[in-house]
C-alpha positions as CSV (number, residue, x, y, z in Angstrom):
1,X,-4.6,5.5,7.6
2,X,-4.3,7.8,10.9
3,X,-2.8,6.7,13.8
4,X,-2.6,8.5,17.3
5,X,-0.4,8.5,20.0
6,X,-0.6,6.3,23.3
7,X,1.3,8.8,25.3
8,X,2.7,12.3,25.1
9,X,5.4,13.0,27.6
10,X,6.0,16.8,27.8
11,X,8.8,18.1,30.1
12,X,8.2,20.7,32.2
13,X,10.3,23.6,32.0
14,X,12.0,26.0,34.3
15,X,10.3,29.0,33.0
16,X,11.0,31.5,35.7
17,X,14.1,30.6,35.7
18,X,14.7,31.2,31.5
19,X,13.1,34.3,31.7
20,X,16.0,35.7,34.3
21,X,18.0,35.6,30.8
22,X,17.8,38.7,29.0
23,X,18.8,36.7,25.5
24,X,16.2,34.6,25.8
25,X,13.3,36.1,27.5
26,X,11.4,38.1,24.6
27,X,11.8,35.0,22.8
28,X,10.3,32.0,25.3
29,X,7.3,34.6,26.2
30,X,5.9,35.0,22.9
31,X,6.3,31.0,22.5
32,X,3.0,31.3,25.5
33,X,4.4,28.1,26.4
34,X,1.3,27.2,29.0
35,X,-1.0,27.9,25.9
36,X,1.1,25.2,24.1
37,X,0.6,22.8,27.3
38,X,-2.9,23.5,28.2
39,X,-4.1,22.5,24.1
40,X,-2.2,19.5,24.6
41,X,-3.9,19.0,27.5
42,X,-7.1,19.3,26.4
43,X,-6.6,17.1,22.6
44,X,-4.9,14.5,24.9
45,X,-8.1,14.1,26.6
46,X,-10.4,14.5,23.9
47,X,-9.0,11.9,21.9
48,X,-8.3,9.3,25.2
49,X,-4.2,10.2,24.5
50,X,-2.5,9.4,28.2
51,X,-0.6,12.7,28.8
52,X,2.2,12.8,31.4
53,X,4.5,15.7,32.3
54,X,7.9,14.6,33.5
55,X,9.6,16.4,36.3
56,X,11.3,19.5,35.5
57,X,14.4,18.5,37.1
58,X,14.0,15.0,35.3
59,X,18.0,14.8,33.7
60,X,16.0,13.8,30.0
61,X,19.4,16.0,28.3
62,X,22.0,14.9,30.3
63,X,21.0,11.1,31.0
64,X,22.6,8.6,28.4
65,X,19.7,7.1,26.7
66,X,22.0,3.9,26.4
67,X,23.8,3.0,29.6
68,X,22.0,5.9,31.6
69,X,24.7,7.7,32.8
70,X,24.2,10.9,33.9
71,X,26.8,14.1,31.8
72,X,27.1,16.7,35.1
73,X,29.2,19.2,32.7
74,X,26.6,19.2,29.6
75,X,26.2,23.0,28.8
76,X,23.2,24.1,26.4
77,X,26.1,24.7,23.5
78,X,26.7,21.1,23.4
79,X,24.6,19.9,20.2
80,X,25.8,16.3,20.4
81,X,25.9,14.0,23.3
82,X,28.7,12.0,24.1
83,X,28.9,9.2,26.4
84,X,31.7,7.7,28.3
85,X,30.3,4.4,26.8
86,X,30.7,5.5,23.7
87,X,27.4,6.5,22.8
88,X,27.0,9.5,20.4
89,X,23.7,11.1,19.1
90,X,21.8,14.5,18.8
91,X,21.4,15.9,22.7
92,X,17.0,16.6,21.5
93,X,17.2,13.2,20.1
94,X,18.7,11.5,23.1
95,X,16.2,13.7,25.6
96,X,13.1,12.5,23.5
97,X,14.3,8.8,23.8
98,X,14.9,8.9,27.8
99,X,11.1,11.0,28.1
100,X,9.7,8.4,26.2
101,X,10.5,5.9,28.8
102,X,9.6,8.1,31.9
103,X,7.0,6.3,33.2
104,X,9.8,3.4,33.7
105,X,12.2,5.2,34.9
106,X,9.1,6.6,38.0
């Protein structure tokens, strides 16, 4: 049995901005990242998929998906997110729960 998605949520991404790193830049531009968005785009409305993109200053890494406190001091190092609440998961895990509830949060 297939099933599709409702909703993607796809963050939009400071790209300028990464590309001003020299580590990174070779890297990010052969990802063709507006390629990647612009198929999504176009399945999303092919197969009647709602397709949101959240704000690119949206906090989805640095927000607690529990309490929704918001970690100033998070650096891209930092793997793990910790919580002053006590909350402790994978920083990608914890982003992908708080876009997944980005329509309630606008």
């Amino acid at each position: 049995m297939k099933t599709k998605p409702y909703r993607i949520v796809m963050e939009t991404l400071n790209i300028k901005g990464m590309m001003k790193n020299k580590h990174l830049s070779d890297a990010i531009r052969k990802q063709k990242l507006y390629e990647f968005k612009r198929q999504i785009r176009y399945k999303c409305k092919k197969y009647g998929i709602e397709f949101i993109e959240a704000d690119k200053w949206y906090p989805s890494s640095k927000m607690c998906s529990s309490c929704g406190a918001i970690k100033k001091d998070l650096r891209l190092s930092d793997r793990t997110y910790q919580c002053e609440c006590g909350h402790e998961m994978d920083r990608d895990l914890n982003a992908s729960i708080n876009l997944s509830r980005y329509e309630l949060a606008n």
